[in-house]
Steps between C-alpha positions, in 0.01 A plus 500: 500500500687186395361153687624192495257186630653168551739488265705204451833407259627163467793366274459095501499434857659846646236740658679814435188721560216364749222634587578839484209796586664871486330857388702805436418846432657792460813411676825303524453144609875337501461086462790350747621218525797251473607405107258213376220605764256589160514860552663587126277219377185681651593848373505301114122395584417862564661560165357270327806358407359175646199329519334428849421128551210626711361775656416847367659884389307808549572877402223751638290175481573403194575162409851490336590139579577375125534871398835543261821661696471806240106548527562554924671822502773394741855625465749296576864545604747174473796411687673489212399846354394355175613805277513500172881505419442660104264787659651772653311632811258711330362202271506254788251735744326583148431128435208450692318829335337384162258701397627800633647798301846512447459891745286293742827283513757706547264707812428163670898335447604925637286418817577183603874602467437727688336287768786250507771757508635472132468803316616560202580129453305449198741424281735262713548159384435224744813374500631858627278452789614387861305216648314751735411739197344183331327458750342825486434487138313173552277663784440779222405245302278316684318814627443656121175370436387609851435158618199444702712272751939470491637163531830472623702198500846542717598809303810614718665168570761507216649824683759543682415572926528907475362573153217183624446762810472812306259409244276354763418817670429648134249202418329552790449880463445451132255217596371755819423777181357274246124396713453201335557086623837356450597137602840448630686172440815446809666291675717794696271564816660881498388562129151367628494781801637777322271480182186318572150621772449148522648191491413131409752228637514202306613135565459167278223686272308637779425822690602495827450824589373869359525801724641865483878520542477604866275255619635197316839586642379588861183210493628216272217248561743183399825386623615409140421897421682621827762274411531638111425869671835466676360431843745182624408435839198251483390279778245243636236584770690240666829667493311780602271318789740661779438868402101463496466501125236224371591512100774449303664908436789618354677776659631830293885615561441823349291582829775361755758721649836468596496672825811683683650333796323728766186394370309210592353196260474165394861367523621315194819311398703548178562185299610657165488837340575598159610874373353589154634846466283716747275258565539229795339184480484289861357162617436553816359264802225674713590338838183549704305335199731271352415593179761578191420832302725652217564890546582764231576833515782777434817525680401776682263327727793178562765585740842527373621190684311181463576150514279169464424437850483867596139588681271757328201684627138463301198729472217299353168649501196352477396644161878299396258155488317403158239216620385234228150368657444270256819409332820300570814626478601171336304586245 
């Protein structure tokens, strides 16, 4: 059990880490956030690659505040790789194994080859690599010593899009298999989902919010984190006064349907659309509520002819509506 208890980071008058209370066990947490919201500066305190200016670190209760980086047993897997370019892949895995037998070695480098899906790759220079094998080899790496905890700062964002969506679904069942923590450093909400059980939005240094995937996603308890989550359509209880809701809400497209012209629902006007491939993208003006909402979905559910102006037909259910009781969504 890692546990982190008011923890704060400054640099002259910038508060990149604030506050910040977290415990993780034997899971994947993911840290989101925006770039400069703390959440690579945080995952250096948990390192020990910085210092706290306050507040305290604690492994199965264990104070490890001013504990060294290499006395923590952490592994750690950089954005940049960090490979040694001289080593070949055996000797880079190998380098975090002193004191173990040269056979002990060559078992442990065999295994976590095998883990990553490199067999046989022993021998390969670094340079020989692709960017998604080096990858691997630095998750090999990292894991050699059988780190109590894996700390993972934005390891797949130097890939390109497909090999970036490959590898993730092989982190996350090598992550799945391994049983230990592991700390997950993004600012790509989808690498977040896929990999992590639960995740800790951050903004300006802070933790807004930490929830499981599904709830964060379906129960964001702050308009800035529906907002970031991909949820556009915030309004004010006042904007919403006329429909009987009393705080401000935002309201989730993924849950509203396009429905065919012999059915029945909210009419709404057209005033732009955009075509991204298979995927539609409308702003649309609910007439009965006078309220603008932007739509998205695949070209399937948009009929083949439509124009701005054109009238559409809406089903929006009640469980569509995220209510903020005690938040703005100015906020």
């Amino acid at each position: 059990m890692l546990r982190l208890e008011n923890v704060s980071k400054s640099y002259g008058t910038v508060k990149a880490v604030e506050n910040v209370s977290l415990e993780l066990s034997d899971e994947t947490l993911a840290l989101l956030g925006p770039s400069g919201c703390g959440k690579s500066t945080l995952l250096r305190l948990i390192a020990g690659l910085e210092e706290p200016d306050a507040g305290k670190l604690y492994l199965n209760d264990r104070d490890i505040t001013n504990v060294p980086p290499q006395s923590r047993g952490f592994g750690m897997v950089f954005q940049d790789y960090a490979l040694f370019p001289h080593l070949n892949v055996e000797k880079n895995i190998a380098f975090g194994l002193a004191g173990k037998s040269s056979l002990e070695k060559t078992k442990r480098v065999g295994e976590l080859l095998e883990l990553v899906g490199l067999s046989h790759y022993e021998k390969r220079r670094i340079h020989e690599l692709s960017g998604g094998e080096q990858q691997r080899v630095a998750l090999a790496r990292a894991l050699a010593p059988e780190p109590e905890i894996l700390l993972l700062d934005e390891p797949l964002s130097n890939l390109d899009l497909t090999l970036r969506d490959t590898l993730k679904q092989e982190l996350r069942s090598i992550l799945s298999s391994l049983g230990i923590g592991a700390v997950y450093v993004t600012h790509d909400q989808g690498e977040a989902f896929a990999l992590a059980q639960r995740i800790a939005v951050m903004k300006q240094g802070s933790i807004v919010q930490v929830a499981p995937q599904s709830k964060l996603y379906n129960h964001p308890s702050h308009p800035w984190v529906a907002r970031f989550l991909g949820h556009p359509n915030l309004y004010t209880a006042k904007q919403l006064s006329s429909l009987g809701i009393k705080s401000d809400a935002a309201l989730r497209s993924d849950l509203i349907r396009l429905l065919p012209k012999d059915e029945i629902g909210l009419e709404a006007s057209v005033q732009a659309y955009q075509v991204l491939g298979n995927i539609h993208q409308l702003w649309l003006l609910v007439k009965p509520w006078n309220l603008s909402l932007r739509w998205q979905g695949f070209s399937r559910e948009v009929p083949e002819t439509l124009n701005v102006g054109d009238t559409v037909h809406l089903g929006i259910p009640e469980s569509a509506w995220i209510r903020f009781d005690h938040q703005t969504v100015t906020a």
